[in-house]
C-alpha positions in Angstrom: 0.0 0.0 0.0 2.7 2.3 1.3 6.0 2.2 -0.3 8.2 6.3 0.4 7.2 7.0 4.2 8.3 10.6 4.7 9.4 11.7 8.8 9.7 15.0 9.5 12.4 15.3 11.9 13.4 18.4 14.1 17.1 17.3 14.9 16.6 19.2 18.2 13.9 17.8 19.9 14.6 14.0 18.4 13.7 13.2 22.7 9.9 14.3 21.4 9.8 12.4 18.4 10.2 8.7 19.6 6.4 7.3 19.5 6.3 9.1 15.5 9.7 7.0 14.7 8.2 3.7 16.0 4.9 4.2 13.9 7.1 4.8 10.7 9.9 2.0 11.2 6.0 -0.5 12.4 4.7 0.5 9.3 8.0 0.5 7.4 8.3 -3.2 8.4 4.8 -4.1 7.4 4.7 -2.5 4.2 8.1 -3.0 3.3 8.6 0.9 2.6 11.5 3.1 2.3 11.4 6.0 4.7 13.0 9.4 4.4 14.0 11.4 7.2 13.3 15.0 6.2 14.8 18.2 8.3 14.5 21.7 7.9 17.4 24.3 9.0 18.5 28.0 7.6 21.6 28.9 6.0 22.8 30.7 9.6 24.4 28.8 12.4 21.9 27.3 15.3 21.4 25.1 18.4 21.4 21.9 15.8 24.3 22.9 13.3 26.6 25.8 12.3 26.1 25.3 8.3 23.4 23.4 6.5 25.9 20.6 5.3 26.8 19.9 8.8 23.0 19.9 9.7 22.5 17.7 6.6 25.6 15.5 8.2 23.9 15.3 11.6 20.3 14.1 9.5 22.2 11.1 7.2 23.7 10.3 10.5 20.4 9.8 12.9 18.6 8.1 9.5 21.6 5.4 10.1 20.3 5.2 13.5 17.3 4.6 13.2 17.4 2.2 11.0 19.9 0.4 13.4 17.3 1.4 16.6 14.4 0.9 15.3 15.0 -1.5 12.0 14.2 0.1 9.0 16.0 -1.8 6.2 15.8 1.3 3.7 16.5 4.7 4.9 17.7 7.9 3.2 17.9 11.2 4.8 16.7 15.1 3.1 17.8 18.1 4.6 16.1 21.0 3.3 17.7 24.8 4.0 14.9 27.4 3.9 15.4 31.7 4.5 13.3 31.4 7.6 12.5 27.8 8.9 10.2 28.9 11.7 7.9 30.8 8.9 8.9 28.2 6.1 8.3 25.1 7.3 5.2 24.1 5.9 5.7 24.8 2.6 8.9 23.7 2.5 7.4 20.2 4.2 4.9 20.5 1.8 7.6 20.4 -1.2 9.9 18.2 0.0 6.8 15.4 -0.3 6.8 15.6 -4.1 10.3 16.0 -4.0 10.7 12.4 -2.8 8.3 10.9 -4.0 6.7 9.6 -0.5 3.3 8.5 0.1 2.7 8.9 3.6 3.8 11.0 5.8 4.3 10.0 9.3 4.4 13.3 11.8 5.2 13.5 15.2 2.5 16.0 17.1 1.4 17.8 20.0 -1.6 17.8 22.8 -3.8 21.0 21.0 -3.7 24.1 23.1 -6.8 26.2 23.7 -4.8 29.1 21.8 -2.5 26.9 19.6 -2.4 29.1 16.4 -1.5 26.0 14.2 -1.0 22.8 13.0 2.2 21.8 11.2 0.7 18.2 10.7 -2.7 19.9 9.8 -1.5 21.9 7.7 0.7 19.2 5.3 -2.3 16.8 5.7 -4.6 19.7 4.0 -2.3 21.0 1.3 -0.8 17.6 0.2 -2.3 14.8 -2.1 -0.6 11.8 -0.1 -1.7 10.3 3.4 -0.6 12.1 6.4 -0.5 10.1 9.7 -0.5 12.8 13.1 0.7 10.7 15.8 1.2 11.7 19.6 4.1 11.4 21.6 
């Protein structure tokens, strides 16, 4: 059914992310699908990385691992450099779906807020054609 399963990843709060990664390498397994690990970072030094090759470094490097940790036979890694990631990231999300190739996408989430303004998961699941998959940490 599923064969490109697409993870977002934000490489500084991997701690979060842990019940998302499990669903993808489950569904991985039982579908035999390749999954992408897909980041976002800007061209300026952060908390993560100092350039976006070293951020795309540290991304190729925790795809190896989780398909050591959690068994994902095929895994590839897609770092994605945007102006300003924190107003970006949705589209660039949005893009880097097609630019794969994946069919489901596989997003860690968060417990809704009274005032939560949005929804990165909502947002991909509404402006992409593939299957989106919210899961809670």
């Amino acid at each position: 059914m599923f064969q490109h399963i697409m993870v977002p990843v934000d490489l500084g709060h991997t701690d979060k992310l842990e019940t998302a990664l499990r669903a993808a390498a489950d569904l991985a397994g039982h579908y035999g699908a390749r999954v992408t690990y897909v980041g976002v970072t800007s061209g300026q030094p952060g908390s993560v990385a100092h350039t976006p090759q070293e951020f795309a470094e540290k991304l190729a490097k925790f795809a190896a691992m989780q398909a050591e940790v959690n068994g994902v036979a095929e895994v590839a890694s897609h770092a994605v450099t945007a102006h300003d990631p924190a107003v970006e990231l949705d589209r660039k999300l949005e893009e880097a779906v097609h630019e794969i190739g994946a069919d489901l996408v596989v997003m860690g989430s968060h417990i809704p807020r009274t005032f939560d303004l949005g929804s990165h998961g909502g947002r991909v699941a509404t402006q992409t054609d593939v299957s989106v998959m919210l899961v809670r940490g």
